[in-house]
N, C-alpha and C positions, 0 to 999 in steps of 0.2 A: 435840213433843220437849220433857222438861221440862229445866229449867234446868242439872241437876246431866250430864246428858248434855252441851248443847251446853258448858259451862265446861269440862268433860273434854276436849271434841272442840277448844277453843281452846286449851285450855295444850299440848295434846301439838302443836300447830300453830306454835304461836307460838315454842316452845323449838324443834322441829326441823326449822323453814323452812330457816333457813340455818347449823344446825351439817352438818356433813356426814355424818348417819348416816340420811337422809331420813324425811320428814315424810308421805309417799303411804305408806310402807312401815308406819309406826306407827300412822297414822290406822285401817287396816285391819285391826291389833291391837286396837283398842281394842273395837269388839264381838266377837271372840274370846277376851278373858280376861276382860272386866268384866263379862258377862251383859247386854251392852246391845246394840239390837236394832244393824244395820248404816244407817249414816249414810246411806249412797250417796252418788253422785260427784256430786252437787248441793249438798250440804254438805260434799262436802271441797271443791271449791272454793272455799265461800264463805269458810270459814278463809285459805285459799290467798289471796286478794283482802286480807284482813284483813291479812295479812304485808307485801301487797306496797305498800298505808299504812305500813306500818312503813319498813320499806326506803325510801322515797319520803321517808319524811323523815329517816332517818339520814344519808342521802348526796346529799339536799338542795342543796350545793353542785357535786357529780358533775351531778344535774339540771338544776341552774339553767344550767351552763356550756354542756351540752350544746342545751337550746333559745338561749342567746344565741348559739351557735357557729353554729348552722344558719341562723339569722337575716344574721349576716356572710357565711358562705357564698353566703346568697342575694343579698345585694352585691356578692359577687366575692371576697370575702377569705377565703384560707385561715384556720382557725382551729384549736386542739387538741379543746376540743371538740364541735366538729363531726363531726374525723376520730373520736372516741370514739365518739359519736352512729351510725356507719356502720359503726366496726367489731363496735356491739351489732345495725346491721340483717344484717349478715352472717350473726352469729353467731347468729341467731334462726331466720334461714328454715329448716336444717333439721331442729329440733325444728315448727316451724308445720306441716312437711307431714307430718311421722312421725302427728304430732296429729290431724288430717284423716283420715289412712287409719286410726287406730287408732278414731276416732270413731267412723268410717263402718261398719267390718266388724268391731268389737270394740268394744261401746258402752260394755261391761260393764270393761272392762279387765281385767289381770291383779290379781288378789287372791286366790290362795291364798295358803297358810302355806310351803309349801315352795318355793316364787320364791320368795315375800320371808327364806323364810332361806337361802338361796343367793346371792342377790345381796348381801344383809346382809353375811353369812362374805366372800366374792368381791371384791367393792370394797372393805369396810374392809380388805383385805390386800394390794389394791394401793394401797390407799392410804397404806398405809405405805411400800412402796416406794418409791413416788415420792417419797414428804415426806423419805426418805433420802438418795435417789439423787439428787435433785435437788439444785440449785444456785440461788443465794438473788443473781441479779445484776441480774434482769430485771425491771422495773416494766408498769403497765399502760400507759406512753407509747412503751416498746419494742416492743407487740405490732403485728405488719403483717396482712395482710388474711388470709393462709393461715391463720398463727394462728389468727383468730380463726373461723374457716370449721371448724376442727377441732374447738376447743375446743365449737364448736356441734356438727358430729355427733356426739360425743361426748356432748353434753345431752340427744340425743333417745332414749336408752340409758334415760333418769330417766323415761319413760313406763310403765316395767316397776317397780312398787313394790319398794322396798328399797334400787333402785339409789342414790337421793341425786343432785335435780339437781344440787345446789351441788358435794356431796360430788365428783361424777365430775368438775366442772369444776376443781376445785382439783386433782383429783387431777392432771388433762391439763396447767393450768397450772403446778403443780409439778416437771412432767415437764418443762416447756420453759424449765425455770429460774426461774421467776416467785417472788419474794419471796412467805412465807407470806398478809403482810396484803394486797399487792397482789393473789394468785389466789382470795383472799375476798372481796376488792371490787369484781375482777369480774367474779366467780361472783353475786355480789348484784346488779349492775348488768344483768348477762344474764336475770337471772329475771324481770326489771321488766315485758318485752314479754312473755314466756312466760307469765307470769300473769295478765297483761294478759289477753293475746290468750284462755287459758280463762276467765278469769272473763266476756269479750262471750260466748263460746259456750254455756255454759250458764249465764249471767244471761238470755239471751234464750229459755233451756227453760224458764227458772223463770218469766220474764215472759207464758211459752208457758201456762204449768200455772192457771195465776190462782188460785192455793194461797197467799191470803193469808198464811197461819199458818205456811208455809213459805218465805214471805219473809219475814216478823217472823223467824222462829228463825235464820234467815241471817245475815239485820242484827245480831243481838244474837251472832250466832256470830262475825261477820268483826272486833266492835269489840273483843271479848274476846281476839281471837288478835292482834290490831293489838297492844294494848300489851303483851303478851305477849312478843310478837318484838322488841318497842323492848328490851328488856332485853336476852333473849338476845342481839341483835348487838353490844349495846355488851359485854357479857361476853366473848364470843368473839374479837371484836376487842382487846379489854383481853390476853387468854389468849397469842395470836398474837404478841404484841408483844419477849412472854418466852417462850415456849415453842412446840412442834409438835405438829403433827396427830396425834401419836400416841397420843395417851388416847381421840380420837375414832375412832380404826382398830381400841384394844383392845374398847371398849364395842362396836363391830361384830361385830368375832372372836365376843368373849363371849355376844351375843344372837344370832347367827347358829346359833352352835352349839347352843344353845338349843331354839330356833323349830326345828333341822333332828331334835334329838333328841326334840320332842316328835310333829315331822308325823312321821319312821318308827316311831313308837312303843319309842323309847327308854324315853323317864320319860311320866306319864300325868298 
């Protein structure tokens, strides 16, 4: 894969990990309007890994809390984050299994053009919704165990390109009242194991494949999307501070409609 591919297949990564207008759904655009061949779900992953260095160190002190939390815990002492640390194992298990069956009997996943302009159009338009309807009271020390169990089936929705993991989780959290930057931080903090968890599954196809040159283009994929996404989240999070979701709900509408007017053969 030469250079000018994989830095395409990192910026489009790096920028829509965690804005919410997803990053599976763009990835899969990219050899449909550029003339470049399809990446496959080998190297979107490895973008995906690439972000989730990012995130890892944006929220660094989110991290650090959570492993010394678990650590008291295992003392005996209640801690905050520990309970965080458990409300992300909740909140993970079930996208983990949606993941497994979608592996197992659909290796290929969903990437056509018409899901991903449907889901595009769909969620960005609840997602304005919520970012409306909702109420700005609730932090991410408010959330209890249901929450968080919800806010995860609702993540396993982001297996179907377009959807937007972060996107639907902000959206859920917005729903439950959650302050804008708090349902971004832990929509990024839920993605931590989610990414995790695919980048062991197929790091282990590609460990499988012994396709040197398809490890090199990984490697050189995932550092390019890493500081890529170091940006984009400090943007967003800047964005949040002052304003809402809703430039990120029009950019959906707008490309949804799009993507849905070019698959029925609207515009050519």
């Amino acid at each position: 894969m030469d250079i000018l591919h994989l830095a395409v297949l990192a910026v489009v990564q790096g920028v829509t990990e965690f804005l919410p207008i997803s990053s599976s759904g763009h990835l899969v655009l990219v050899p449909l309007f550029m003339d470049m061949p399809d990446q496959g779900q080998l190297m979107d992953v490895a973008v995906h890994v690439g972000t989730l260095g990012a995130v890892l160190l944006y929220l660094w002190r989110d991290v650090f809390n959570m492993c010394t939390g678990l650590g008291h815990m295992m003392r005996g002492r209640s801690d905050p984050g520990a309970r965080l640390a458990g409300l992300l194992v909740i909140g993970t298990i079930p996208v983990i299994a949606a993941g497994f069956a979608l592996n197992h009997y659909m290796p290929g996943g969903f990437r056509g053009l018409t899901v991903i302009g449907w889901t595009t159009l769909g969620f960005g338009i609840l997602l304005m919704i919520a970012d409306q309807i909702g109420m700005t009271l609730r932090r991410i020390e408010h959330l209890r165990i249901g929450d968080a169990l919800i806010i995860g089936i609702v993540q396993a929705l982001a297996l179907i390109p377009g959807t937007s993991r972060s996107g639907i989780c902000m959206t859920a959290g917005r729903m439950m009242g959650m302050e804008r930057q708090d349902a971004a931080r832990f929509a990024m903090l839920l993605g931590i194991p989610a990414i995790a968890g695919a980048g062991v599954l197929k790091g282990y196809e590609l460990w499988q494949s012994g396709n040197a040159q398809l490890t090199s283009d990984a490697f050189v994929a995932a550092g390019l999307a890493m500081a890529t996404a170091l940006v984009a989240i400090a943007l967003m999070m800047a964005w949040l501070r002052r304003a809402t979701f809703t430039i990120f709900g029009i950019y959906r509408v707008l490309l949804g409609g799009v993507l849905l007017a070019i698959s029925y053969g609207v515009i050519g």
